[in-house]
C-alpha positions as CSV (number, residue, x, y, z in Angstrom):
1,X,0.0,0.0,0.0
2,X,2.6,2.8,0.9
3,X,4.7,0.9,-2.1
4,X,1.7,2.2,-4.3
5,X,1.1,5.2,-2.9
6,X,5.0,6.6,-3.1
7,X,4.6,5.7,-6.9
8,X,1.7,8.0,-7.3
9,X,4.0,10.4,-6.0
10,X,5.4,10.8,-9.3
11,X,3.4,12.0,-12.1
12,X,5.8,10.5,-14.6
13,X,5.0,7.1,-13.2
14,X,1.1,7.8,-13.3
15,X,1.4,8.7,-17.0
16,X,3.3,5.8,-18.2
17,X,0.8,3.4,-16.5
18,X,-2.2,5.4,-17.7
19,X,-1.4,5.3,-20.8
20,X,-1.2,1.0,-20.8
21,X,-4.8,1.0,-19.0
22,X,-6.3,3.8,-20.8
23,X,-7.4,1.6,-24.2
24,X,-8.7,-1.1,-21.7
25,X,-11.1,1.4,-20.6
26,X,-12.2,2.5,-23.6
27,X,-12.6,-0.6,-25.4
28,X,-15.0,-2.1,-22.2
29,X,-16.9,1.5,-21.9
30,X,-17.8,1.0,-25.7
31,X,-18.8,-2.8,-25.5
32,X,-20.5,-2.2,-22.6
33,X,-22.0,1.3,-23.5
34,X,-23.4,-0.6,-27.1
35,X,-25.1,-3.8,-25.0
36,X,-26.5,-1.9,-23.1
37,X,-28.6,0.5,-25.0
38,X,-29.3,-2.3,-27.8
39,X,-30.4,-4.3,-25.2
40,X,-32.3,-1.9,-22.9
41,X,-33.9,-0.1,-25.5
42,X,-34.3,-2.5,-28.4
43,X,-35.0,-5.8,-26.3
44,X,-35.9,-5.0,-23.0
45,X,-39.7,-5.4,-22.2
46,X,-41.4,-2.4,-22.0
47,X,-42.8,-1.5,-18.0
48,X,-46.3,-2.6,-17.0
49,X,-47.3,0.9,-16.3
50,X,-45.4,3.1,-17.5
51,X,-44.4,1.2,-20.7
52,X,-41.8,2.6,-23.0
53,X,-41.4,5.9,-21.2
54,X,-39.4,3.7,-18.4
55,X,-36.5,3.4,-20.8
56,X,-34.9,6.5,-19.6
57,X,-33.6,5.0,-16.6
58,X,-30.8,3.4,-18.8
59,X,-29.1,6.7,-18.8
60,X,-31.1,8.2,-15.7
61,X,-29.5,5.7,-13.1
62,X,-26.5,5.5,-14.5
63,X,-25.6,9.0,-15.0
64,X,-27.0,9.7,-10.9
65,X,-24.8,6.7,-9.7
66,X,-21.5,8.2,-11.2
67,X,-22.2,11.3,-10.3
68,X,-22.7,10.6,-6.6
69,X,-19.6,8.6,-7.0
70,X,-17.2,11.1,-8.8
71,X,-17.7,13.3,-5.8
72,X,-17.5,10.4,-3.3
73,X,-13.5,9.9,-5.6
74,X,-12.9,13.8,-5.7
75,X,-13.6,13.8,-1.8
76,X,-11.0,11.0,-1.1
77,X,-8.6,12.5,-3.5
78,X,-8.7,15.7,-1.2
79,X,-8.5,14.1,1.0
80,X,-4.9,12.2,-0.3
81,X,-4.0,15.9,-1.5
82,X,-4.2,17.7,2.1
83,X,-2.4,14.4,4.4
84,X,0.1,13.4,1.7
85,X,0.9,16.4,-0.9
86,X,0.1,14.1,-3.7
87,X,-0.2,16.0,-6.4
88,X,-1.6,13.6,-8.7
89,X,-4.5,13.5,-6.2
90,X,-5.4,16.8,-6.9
91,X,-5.1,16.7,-10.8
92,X,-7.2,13.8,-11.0
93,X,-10.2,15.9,-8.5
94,X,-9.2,18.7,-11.4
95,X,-10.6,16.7,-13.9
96,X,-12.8,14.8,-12.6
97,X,-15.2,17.7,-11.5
98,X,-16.8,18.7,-14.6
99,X,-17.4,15.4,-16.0
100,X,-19.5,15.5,-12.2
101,X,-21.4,18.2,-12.9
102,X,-22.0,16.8,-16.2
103,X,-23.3,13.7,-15.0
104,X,-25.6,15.7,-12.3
105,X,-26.9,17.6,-15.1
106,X,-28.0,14.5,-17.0
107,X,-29.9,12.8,-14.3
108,X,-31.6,16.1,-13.4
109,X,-32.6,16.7,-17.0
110,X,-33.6,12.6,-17.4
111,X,-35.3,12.9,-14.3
112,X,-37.1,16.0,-15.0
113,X,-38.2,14.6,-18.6
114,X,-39.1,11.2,-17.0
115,X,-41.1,12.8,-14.4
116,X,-43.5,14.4,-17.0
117,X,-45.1,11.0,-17.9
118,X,-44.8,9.8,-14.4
119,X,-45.8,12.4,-12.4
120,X,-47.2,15.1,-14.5
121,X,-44.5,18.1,-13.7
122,X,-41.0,18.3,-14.8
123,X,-39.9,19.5,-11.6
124,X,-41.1,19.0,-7.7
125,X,-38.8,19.9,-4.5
126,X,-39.0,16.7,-4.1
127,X,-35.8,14.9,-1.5
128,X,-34.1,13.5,-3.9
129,X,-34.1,15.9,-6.7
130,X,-33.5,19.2,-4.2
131,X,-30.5,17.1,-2.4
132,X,-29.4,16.3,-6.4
133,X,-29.5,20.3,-7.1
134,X,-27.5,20.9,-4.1
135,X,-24.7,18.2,-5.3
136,X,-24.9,20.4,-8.9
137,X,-24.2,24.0,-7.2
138,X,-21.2,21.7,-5.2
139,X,-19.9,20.8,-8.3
140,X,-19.4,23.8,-9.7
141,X,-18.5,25.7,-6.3
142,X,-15.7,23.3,-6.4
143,X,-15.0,24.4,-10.3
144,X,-15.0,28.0,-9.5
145,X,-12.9,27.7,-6.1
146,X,-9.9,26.1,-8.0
147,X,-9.9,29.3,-10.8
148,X,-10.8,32.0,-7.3
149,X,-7.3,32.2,-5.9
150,X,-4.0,33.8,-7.5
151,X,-2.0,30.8,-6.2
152,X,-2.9,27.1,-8.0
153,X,-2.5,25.0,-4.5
154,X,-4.6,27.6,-2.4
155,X,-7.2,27.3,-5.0
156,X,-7.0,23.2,-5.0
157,X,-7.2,23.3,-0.6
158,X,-10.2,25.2,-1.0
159,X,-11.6,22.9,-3.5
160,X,-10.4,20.1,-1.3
161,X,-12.0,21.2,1.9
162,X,-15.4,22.1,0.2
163,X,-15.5,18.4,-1.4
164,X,-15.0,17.0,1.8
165,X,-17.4,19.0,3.8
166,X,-19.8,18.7,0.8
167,X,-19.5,14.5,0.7
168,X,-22.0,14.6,3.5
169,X,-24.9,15.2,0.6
170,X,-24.3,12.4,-0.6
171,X,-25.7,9.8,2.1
172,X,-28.6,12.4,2.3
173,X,-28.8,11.8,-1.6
174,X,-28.9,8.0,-0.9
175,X,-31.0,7.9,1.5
176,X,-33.8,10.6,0.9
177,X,-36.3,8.8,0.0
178,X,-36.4,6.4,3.1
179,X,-35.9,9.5,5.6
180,X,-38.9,11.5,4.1
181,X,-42.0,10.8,1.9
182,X,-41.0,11.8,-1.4
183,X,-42.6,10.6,-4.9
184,X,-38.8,9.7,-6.0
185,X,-39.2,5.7,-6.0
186,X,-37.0,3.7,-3.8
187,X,-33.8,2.0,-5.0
188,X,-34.1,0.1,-8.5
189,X,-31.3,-2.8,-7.4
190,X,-29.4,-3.3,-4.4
191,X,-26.2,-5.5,-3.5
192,X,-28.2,-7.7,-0.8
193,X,-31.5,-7.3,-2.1
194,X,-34.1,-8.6,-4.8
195,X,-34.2,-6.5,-7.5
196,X,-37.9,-4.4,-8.0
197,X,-37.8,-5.5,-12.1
198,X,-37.5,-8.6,-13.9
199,X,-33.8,-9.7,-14.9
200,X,-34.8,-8.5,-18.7
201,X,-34.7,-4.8,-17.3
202,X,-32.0,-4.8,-14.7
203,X,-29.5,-6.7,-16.6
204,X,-28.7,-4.1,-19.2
205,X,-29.1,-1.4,-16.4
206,X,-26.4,-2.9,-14.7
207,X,-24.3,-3.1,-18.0
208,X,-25.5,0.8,-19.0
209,X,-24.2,1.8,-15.2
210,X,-20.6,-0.9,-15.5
211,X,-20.3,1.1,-18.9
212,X,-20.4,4.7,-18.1
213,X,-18.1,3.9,-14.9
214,X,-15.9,2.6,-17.6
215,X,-16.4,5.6,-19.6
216,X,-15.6,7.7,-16.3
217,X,-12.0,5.8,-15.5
218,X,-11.0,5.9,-19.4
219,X,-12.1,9.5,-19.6
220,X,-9.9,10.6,-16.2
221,X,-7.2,8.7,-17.4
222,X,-6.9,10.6,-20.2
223,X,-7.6,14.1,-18.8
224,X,-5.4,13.6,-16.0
225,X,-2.4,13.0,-18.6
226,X,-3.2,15.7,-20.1
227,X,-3.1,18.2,-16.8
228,X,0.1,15.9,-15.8
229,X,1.5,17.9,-19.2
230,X,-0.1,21.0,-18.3
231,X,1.4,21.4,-14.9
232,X,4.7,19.5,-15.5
233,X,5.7,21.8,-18.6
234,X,9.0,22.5,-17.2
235,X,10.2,19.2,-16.2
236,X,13.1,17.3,-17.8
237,X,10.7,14.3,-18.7
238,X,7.6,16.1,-19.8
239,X,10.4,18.2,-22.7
240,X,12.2,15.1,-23.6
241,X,8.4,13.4,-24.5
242,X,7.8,16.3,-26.6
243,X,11.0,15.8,-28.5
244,X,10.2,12.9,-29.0
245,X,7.0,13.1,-30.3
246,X,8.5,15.8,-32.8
């Protein structure tokens, strides 16, 4: 374990070894990505009540899933940042913050456009969706923190302190609709329990959310290589790989 984390210690080793896994990524985000969507929107039943317009769950649930997550990874990488000085840590929260917000857009849009048909609004201050908003305006507090400060590493502590104050929204997130009555339904699938839909919808669900968490890794991967570049500009190794790439 501290064998691993003295390597992340150098950005020169992170970009070699992202650059090996990278392609792996890829390649299973657009397997995965295609079955899934073939297979949830093609072949999937359609839902006893709500029929086709149920559909949108296989980019709903994915896209609220990763975005809880990224900020769960950008809390943790703060975390790393502040006790260790890894800087890697820091780049990889960088990135991985818009892609966040991005995601938290999507399944406040898909919700919104899903709740039309199902409950006859686009939008309710409902738990759920008002403790998803809040994780939006988190997101990009975070984005504008990092660019509010003259100095690059004041900017990342503040961003670093507000993700991991801010990570407490997420169990609220989670578990919303079991603390108060809201119209949000419960959880679609659990670990330990039986899933609320037949194996014909959940299977590609789970292969829609395995792919865009695929998609997430490949996507860092790559952005963080490219901030390793960015912020390394003046290191022997970063003007030797440019020479060489001339």
């Amino acid at each position: 374990m501290w064998a691993f984390i003295n390597k992340l210690r150098s950005p020169k080793w992170f970009y070699g070894i992202s650059a090996k896994l990278q392609p792996w990524f890829w390649a299973l985000a657009a397997l995965l990505l295609l079955t899934g969507t073939l297979w949830g929107l093609a072949f999937a039943p359609a839902d006893y009540q709500q029929g086709n317009s149920f559909r949108i769950i296989y980019v709903h649930v994915p896209a609220a899933f990763l975005a809880q997550s990224i900020f769960v990874s950008m809390a943790i990488a703060g975390l790393v940042f502040m006790v260790w000085k890894i800087k890697i840590a820091d780049m990889a929260a960088t990135v991985m913050a818009p892609l966040g917000a991005a995601m938290t857009f999507v399944a406040l849009f898909s919700g919104a456009v899903w709740g039309v048909p199902t409950w006859g609004t686009w939008w309710m201050w409902d738990a759920r969706l008002t403790s998803m908003l809040i994780l939006l305006f988190l997101y990009l507090g975070v984005i504008a923190l990092r660019g509010a400060f003259n100095s690059r590493d004041s900017g990342s502590r503040a961003a670093s302190v507000l993700t991991m104050v801010g990570v407490i929204n997420i169990p609220i997130i989670k578990y919303s609709v079991d603390w108060w009555y809201t119209l949000h339904q419960p959880a679609t699938f659990t670990i330990t329990g039986r899933a609320a839909m037949p194996m014909e919808m959940w299977a590609p669900l789970l292969i829609m959310v395995l792919g865009f968490y695929s998609f997430f890794v490949g996507l860092t991967l790559m952005r963080t290589r490219s901030e390793i570049l960015r912020r390394e500009a003046n290191k022997r190794w970063v003007r030797d790989l440019i020479e060489e790439l001339r």
